[in-house]
C-alpha positions as a printed NumPy array, in Angstrom:
array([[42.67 , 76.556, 30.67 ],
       [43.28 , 74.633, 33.448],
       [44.9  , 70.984, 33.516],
       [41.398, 69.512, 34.277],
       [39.571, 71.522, 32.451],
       [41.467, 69.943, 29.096],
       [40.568, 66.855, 30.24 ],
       [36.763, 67.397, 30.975],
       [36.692, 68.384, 27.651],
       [38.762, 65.84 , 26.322],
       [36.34 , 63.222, 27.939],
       [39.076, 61.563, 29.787],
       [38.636, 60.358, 33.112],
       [42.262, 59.34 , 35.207],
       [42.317, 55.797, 36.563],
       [44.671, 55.536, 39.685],
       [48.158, 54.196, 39.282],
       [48.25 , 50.347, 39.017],
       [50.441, 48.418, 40.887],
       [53.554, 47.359, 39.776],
       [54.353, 44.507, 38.499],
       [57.627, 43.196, 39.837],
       [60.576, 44.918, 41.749],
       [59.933, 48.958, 41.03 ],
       [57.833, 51.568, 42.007],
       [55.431, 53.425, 39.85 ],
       [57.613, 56.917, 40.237],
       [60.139, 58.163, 41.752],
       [60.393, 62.029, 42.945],
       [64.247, 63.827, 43.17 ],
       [64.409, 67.631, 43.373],
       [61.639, 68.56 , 41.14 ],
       [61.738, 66.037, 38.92 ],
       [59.399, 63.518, 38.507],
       [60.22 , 60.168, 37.22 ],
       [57.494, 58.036, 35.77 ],
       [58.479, 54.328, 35.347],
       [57.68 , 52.519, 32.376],
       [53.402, 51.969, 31.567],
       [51.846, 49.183, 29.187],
       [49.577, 49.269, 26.535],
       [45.893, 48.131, 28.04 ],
       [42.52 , 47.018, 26.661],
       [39.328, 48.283, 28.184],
       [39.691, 45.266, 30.204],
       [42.686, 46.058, 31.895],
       [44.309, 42.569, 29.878],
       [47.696, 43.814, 27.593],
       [47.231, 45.276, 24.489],
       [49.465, 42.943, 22.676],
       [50.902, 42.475, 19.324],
       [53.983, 43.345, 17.252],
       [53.916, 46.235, 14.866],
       [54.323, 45.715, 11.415],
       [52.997, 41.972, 11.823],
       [49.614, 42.271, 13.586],
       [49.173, 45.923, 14.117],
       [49.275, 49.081, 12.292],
       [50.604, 52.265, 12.982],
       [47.   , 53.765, 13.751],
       [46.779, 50.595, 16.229],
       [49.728, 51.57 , 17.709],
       [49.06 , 55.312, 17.862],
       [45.741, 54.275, 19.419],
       [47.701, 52.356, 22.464],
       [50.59 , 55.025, 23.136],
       [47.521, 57.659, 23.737],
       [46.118, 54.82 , 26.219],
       [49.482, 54.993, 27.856],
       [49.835, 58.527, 28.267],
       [46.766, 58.519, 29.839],
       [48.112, 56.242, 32.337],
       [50.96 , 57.998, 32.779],
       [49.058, 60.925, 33.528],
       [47.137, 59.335, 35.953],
       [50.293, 58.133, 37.77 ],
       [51.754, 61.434, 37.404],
       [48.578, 63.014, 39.579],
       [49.189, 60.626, 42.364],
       [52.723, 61.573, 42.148],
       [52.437, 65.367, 42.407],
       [49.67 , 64.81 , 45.318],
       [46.089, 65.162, 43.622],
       [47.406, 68.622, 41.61 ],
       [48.45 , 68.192, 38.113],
       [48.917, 71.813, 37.838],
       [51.679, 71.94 , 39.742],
       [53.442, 69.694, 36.528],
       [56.015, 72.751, 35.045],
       [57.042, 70.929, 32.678],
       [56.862, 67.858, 30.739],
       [60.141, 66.939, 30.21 ],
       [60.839, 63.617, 28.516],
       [59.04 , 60.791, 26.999],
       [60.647, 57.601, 26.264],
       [58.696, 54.944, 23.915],
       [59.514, 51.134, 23.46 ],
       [57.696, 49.846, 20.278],
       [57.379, 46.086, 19.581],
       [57.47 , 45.718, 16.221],
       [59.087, 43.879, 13.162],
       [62.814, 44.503, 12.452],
       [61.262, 46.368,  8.898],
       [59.066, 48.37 , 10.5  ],
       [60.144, 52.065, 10.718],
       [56.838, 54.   , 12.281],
       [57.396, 53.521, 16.245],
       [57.955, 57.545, 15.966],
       [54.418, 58.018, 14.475],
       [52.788, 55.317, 16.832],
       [55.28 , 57.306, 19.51 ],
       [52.819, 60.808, 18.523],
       [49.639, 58.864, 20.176],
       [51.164, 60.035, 23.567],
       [53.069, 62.941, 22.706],
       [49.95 , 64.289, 20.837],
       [47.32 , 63.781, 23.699],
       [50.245, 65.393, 26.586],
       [50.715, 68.382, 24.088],
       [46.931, 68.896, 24.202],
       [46.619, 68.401, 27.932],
       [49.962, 70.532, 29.263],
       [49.836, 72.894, 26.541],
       [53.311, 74.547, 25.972],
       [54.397, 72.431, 29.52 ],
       [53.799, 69.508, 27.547],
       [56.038, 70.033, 24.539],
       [59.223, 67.309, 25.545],
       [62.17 , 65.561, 24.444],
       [61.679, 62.355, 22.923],
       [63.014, 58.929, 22.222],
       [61.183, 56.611, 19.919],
       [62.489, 52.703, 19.95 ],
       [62.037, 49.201, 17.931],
       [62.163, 46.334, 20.255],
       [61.358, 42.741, 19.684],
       [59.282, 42.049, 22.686],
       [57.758, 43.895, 25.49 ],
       [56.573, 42.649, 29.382],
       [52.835, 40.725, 29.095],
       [53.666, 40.553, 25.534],
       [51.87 , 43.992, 25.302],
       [52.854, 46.532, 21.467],
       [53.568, 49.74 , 23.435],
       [55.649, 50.633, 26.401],
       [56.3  , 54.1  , 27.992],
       [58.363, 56.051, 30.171],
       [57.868, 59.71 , 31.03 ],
       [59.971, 62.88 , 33.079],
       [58.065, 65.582, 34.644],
       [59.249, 68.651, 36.151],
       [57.047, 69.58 , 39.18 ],
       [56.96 , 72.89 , 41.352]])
């Protein structure tokens, strides 16, 4: 099954990349490597998704938002890779900044929210390396930030 086919039947629909919001660019292409920079939690609005985890959000919350992200990150990874996400070999690593209490210890479950949804979209290209972090505070206040490395043909 191809790339878009998962995500017809996933009901997702890719947004283009948004623009960023101070001095970066959305990705950056050496080799065949593609690297994704770092994409906020959003509401349906298009407003932050914010909130600390373990104080005002739960894990679900926060699983809820990283699959929101990797959305987005897909999305920016299409641009990147010209219109054809089946030219994406590989999904190689995904880097998650949680904003959450200094007690609590989940940001690797609310980390499967994006790791979960790429698995299901790339298949075996989607299985990656991983880093799951606790931070105290994230840009626009928002609970979820992430980062992601794609190998491209």
């Amino acid at each position: 099954m191809s790339v878009y086919d998962k995500l017809k039947e996933l009901n997702i629909t890719l947004a283009a990349p948004a623009t960023p919001a101070a001095a970066y660019v959305m990705y950056v292409q050496t080799g065949n490597l593609v690297f994704i920079s770092g994409h906020i939690a959003k509401n349906a609005d298009g407003s932050p998704n914010a909130g600390i985890l373990g104080r005002d959000k739960s894990t679900a919350d926060g699983q809820a938002a990283a699959r929101s992200v990797a959305i987005d990150l897909i999305g920016t990874l299409q641009e990147a890779v010209g219109g054809d996400l089946n030219r994406v070999k590989r999904i190689v690593k995904v880097m998650s900044l949680v904003a959450s209490t200094p007690e609590y210890n989940e940001q690797h479950l609310v980390t499967n929210g994006c790791s979960e949804l790429i698995g299901e979209v790339f298949g075996e290209a989607g299985k990656h390396a991983r880093s799951a972090f606790g931070v105290a505070s994230l840009p626009r206040g928002t609970c979820v930030e992430i980062e992601m490395i794609a190998e491209v043909a």
